[in-house]
C-alpha positions as CSV (number, residue, x, y, z in Angstrom):
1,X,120.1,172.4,92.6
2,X,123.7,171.2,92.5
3,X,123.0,168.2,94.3
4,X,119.9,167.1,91.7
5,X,121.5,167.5,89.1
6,X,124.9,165.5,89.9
7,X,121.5,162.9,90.8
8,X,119.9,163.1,87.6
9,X,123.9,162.4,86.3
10,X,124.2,159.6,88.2
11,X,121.2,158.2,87.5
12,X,121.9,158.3,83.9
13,X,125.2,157.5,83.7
14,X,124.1,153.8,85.3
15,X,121.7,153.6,82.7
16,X,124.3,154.5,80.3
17,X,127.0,151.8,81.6
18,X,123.8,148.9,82.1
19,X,122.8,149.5,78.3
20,X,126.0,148.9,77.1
21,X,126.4,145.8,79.6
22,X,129.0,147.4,81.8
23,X,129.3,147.1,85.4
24,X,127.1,149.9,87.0
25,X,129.2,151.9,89.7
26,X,129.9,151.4,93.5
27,X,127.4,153.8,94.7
28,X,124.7,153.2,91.9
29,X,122.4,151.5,94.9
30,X,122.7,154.6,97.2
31,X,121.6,156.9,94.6
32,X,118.2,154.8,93.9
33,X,119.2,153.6,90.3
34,X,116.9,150.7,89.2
35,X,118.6,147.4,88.8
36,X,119.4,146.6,85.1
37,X,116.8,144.4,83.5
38,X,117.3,140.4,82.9
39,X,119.0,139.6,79.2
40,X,116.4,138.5,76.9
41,X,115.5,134.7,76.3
42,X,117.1,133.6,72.9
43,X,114.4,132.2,70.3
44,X,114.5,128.3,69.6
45,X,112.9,126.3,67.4
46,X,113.6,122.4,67.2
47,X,112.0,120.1,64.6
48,X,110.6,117.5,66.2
49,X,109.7,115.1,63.6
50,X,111.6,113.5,61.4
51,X,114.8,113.7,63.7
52,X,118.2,113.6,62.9
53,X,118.9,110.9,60.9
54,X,115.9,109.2,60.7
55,X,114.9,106.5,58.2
56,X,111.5,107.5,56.8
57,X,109.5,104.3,54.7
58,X,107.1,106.3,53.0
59,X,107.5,109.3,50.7
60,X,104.8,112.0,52.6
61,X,107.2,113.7,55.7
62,X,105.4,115.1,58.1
63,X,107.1,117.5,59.8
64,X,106.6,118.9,63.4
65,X,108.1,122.1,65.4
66,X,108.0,123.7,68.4
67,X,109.3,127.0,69.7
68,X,110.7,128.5,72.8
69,X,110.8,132.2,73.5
70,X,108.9,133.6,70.6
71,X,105.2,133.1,70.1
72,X,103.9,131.3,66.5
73,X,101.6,134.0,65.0
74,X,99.6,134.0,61.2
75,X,101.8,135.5,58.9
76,X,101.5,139.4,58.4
77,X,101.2,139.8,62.6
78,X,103.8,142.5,63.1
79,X,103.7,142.0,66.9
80,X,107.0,142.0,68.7
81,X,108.4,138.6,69.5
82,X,106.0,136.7,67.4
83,X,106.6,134.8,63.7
84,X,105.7,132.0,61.7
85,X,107.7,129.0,60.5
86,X,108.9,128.2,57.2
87,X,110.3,124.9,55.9
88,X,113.6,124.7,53.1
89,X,113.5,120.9,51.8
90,X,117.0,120.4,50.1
91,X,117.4,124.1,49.7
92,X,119.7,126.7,50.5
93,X,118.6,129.7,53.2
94,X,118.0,132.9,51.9
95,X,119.7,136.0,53.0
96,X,119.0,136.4,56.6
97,X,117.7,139.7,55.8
98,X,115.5,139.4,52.7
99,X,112.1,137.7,53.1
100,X,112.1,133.9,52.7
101,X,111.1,132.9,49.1
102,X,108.4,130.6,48.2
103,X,109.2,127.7,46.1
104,X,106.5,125.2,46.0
105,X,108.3,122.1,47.1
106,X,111.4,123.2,48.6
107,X,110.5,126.2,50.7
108,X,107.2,126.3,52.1
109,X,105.4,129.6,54.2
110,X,103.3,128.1,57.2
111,X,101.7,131.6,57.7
112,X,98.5,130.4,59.2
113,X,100.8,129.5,61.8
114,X,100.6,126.0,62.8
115,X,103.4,124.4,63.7
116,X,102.8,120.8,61.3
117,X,103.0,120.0,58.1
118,X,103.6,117.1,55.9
119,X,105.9,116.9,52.4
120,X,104.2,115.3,49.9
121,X,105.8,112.7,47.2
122,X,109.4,112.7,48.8
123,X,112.1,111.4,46.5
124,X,114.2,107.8,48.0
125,X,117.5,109.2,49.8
126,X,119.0,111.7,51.8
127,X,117.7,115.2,52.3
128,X,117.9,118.4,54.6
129,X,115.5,119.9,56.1
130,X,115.9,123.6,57.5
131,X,112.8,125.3,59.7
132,X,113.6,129.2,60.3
133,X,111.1,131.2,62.2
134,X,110.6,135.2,60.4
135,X,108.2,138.0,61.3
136,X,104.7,138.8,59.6
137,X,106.7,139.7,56.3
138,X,108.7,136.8,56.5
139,X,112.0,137.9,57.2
140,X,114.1,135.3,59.3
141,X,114.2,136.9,63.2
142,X,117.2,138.6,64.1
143,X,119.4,136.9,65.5
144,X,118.3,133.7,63.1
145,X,115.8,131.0,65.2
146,X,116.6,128.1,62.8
147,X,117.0,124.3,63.2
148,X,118.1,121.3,60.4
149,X,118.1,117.9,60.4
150,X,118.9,115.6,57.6
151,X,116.8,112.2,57.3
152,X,116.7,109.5,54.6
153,X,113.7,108.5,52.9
154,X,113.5,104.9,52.2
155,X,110.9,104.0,50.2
């Protein structure tokens, strides 16, 4: 009995020290503990199109992403390690834990969750551009999976 339960001690105690990203001790492999799982692949999303800097002839943007490490979803899917992209034109990010707003011009939802969408009637001159990936209620993923680029339009 004595020996289980200095075991079961052991056992957790290298769970303990792995969770809090600690070095496991010496004799954690004589006792049987499971190796600690690999860290988690950080989210990324890159806009593709227009890139940094560009100079953009025509007043209709169209804007492309892609993602790494989370999966694009429709909005409202609650799955873990999912969202859907949203676009800030010349505006500011929200809090990073309130849902994005909508504002029809500057901030646009792309819940149905493609990854493409074009800007319509673009003023002549510089601008930012911000894409943020958030879960199914559209609250930016924590920790933030964003990307800006500022082009010029030229037109």
């Amino acid at each position: 009995m004595k020996n289980s339960f200095r075991h079961t001690v052991l056992i957790l105690s290298v769970a303990l020290v792995s969770s809090c990203g600690g070095e496991p001790p010496a004799d954690a492999e004589e006792a049987g503990a499971p190796e600690a799982a690999p860290a988690a692949t950080m989210a990324s999303v890159s806009i593709g199109s227009p890139a940094d800097g560009a100079a953009i002839m025509t007043t209709s943007v169209t804007v492309t992403l892609t993602v790494d490490g989370v999966q694009i979803v429709p909005a409202g899917d609650m799955t873990a390690g999912t969202g859907h992209h949203h676009l800030y034109l010349d505006a500011d990010l929200a809090a990073a834990d309130a849902p994005v707003p909508s504002i029809p011009g500057s901030v646009v939802h792309m819940g149905d969750g493609s990854a493409e969408y074009t800007f319509e009637g673009v003023s002549a001159g510089e601008h930012r551009l911000i894409a943020v990936v958030a879960d199914g209620i559209h609250v930016p993923l924590n920790p933030m999976v964003v990307d800006t680029v500022m082009f010029t339009v030229n037109n």
